[in-house]
C-alpha positions as CSV (number, residue, x, y, z in Angstrom):
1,X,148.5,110.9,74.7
2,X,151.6,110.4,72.9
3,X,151.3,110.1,68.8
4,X,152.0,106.9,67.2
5,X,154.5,108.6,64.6
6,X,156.6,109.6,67.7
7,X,157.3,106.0,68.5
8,X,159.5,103.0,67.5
9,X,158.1,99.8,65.7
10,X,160.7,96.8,65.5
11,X,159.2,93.4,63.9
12,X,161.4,90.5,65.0
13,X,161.3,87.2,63.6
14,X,161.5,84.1,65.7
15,X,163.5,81.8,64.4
16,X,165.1,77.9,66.0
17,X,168.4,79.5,67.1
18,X,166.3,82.1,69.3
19,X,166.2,80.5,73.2
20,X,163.0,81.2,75.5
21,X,164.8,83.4,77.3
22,X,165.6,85.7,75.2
23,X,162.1,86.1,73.9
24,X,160.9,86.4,77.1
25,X,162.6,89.8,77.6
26,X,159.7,91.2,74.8
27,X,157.2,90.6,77.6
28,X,158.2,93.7,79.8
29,X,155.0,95.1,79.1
30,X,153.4,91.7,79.9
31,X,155.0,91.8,83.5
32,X,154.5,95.4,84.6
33,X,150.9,94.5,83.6
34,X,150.7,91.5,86.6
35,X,152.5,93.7,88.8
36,X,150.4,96.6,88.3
37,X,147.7,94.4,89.1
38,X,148.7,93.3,92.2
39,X,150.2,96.5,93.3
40,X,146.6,98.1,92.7
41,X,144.8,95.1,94.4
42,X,143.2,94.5,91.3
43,X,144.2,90.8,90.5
44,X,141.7,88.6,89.2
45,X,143.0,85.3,89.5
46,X,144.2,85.4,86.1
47,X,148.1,86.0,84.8
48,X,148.2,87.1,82.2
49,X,152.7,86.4,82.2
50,X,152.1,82.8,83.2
51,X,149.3,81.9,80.2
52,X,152.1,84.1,77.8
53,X,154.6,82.0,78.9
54,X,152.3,79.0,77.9
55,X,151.6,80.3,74.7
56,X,155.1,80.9,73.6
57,X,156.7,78.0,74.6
58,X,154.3,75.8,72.7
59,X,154.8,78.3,69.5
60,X,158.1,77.8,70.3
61,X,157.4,73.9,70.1
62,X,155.8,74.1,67.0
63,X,158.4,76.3,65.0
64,X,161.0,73.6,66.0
65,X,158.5,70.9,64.2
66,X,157.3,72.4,61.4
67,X,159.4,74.8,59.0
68,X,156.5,77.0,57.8
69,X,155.3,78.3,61.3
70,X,156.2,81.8,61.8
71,X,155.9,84.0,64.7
72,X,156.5,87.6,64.8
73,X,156.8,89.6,67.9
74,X,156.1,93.6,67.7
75,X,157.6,95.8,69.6
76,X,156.7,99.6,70.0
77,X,159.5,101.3,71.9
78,X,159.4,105.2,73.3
79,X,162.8,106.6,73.3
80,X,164.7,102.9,73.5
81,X,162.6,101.4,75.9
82,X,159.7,99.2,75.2
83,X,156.3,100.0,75.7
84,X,154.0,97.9,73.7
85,X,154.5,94.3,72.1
86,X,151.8,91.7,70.2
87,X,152.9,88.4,69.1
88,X,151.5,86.7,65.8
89,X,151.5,83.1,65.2
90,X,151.0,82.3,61.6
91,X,151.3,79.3,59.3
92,X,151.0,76.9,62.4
93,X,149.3,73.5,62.9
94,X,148.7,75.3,66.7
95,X,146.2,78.0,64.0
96,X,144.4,75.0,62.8
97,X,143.9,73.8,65.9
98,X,142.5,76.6,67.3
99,X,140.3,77.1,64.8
100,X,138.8,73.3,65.2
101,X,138.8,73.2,68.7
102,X,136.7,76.6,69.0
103,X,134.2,75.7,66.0
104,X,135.0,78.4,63.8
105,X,134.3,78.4,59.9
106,X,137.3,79.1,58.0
107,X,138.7,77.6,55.0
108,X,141.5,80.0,54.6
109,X,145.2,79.0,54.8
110,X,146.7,82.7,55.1
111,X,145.5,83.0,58.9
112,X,147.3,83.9,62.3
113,X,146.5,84.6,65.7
114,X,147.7,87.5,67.9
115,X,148.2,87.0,71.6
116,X,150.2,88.4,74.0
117,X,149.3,92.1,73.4
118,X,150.0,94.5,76.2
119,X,150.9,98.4,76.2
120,X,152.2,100.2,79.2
121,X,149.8,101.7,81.9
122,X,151.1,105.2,80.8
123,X,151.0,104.7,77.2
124,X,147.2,103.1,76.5
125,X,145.2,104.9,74.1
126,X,147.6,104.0,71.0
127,X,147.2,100.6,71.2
128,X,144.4,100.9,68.4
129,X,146.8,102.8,66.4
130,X,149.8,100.2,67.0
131,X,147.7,97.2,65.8
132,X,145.7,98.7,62.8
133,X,148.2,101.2,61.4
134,X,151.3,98.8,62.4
135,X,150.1,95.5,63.0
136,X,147.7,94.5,60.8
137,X,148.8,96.5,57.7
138,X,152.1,94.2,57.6
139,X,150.1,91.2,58.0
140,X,148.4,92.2,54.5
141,X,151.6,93.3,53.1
142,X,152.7,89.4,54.3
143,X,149.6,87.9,52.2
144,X,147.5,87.1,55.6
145,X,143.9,87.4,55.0
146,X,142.2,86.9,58.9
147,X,143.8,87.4,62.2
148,X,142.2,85.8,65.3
149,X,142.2,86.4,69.0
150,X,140.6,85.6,71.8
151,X,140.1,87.9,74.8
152,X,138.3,88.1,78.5
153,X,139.7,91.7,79.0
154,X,137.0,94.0,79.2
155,X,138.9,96.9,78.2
156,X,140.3,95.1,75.1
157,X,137.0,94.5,73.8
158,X,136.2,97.7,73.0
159,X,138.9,97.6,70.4
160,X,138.3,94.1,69.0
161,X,134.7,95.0,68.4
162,X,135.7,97.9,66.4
163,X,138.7,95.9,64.5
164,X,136.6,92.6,63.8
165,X,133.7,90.8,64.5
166,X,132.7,88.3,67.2
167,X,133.2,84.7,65.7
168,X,132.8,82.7,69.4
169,X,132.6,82.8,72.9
170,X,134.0,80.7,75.8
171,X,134.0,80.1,79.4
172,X,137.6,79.4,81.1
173,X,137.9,78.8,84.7
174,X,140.6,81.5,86.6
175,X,143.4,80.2,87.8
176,X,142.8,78.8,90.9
177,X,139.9,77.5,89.5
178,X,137.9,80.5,91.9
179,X,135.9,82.2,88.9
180,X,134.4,81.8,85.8
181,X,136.3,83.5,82.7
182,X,133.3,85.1,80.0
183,X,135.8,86.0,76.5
184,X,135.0,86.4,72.8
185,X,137.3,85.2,69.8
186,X,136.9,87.7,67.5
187,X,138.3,87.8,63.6
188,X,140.1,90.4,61.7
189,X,139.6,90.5,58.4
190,X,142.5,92.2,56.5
């Protein structure tokens, strides 16, 4: 496994002049995903590109509202090419939503949510390096205080459950409404 030190971090800030598409060109890792999963006969009538997609565009939605919203994508690159990226949604009314609509305690204004986080087939292993050492230490440095996220991936829950603790659960029906979804929203403390 290659070591996070060898690897590029860029932070990008999303601000109202940047379009969709352009922000949709940090999801490489998001779309070699889906096609991995479908190449390997491994897709469980979930996409994981199409619920992104969601996501952003109503981040997206809510920056151009509200002035205070901020989202931050993070990109780890390997020799110019991307390999990794999370995206952080902070100061949002779309937080505070999330946080009613799933019933969890929190009376803290410094929160955000991560979504979107993906690494390259060849690359896992340092994605528990990219979002504590990386990820999480800027959003102390930024005065954050608790990151959320909510996950059905098996393999990603591993991680969360070493990073945070589990603060909910939830049933989501797949895609094609064929399955039932099991997932955990956990919380970081930072």
């Amino acid at each position: 496994m290659i070591s996070l030190d060898k690897l590029d971090t860029i932070k990008i800030t999303v601000n109202k002049d940047m379009t969709f598409n352009e922000i949709y060109g940090y999801l490489y890792p998001v779309r070699q995903y889906i096609n991995e999963k479908f190449t390997d006969n491994m897709y469980d009538d979930w996409n994981e590109l199409e619920h992104s997609v969601k996501w952003i565009k109503e981040s997206l939605k809510s920056i151009n509202e509200n002035s205070g919203d901020i989202l931050n994508i993070y990109c780890l690159y390997d020799k110019g090419n991307i390999i990794g990226v999370v995206f952080i949604l902070s100061g949002s009314d779309n937080i505070f939503k999330f946080i009613s609509e799933n019933n969890i305690d929190s009376n803290n204004q410094k929160i955000a949510q991560l979504s979107c986080f993906h690494i390259l087939k060849d690359y896992r292993g340092i994605g528990r390096s990219f979002l504590k050492d990386v990820i999480l230490k800027d959003l102390k440095k930024c005065g954050l205080k608790e990151v959320y996220v909510k996950s059905s991936h098996n393999k990603a829950l591993n991680l969360y459950d070493k990073l945070g603790t589990v603060v909910g659960n939830y049933i989501s029906i797949s895609d094609h409404q064929l399955y039932q979804r099991y997932g955990y929203i956990y919380k970081i403390d930072l």
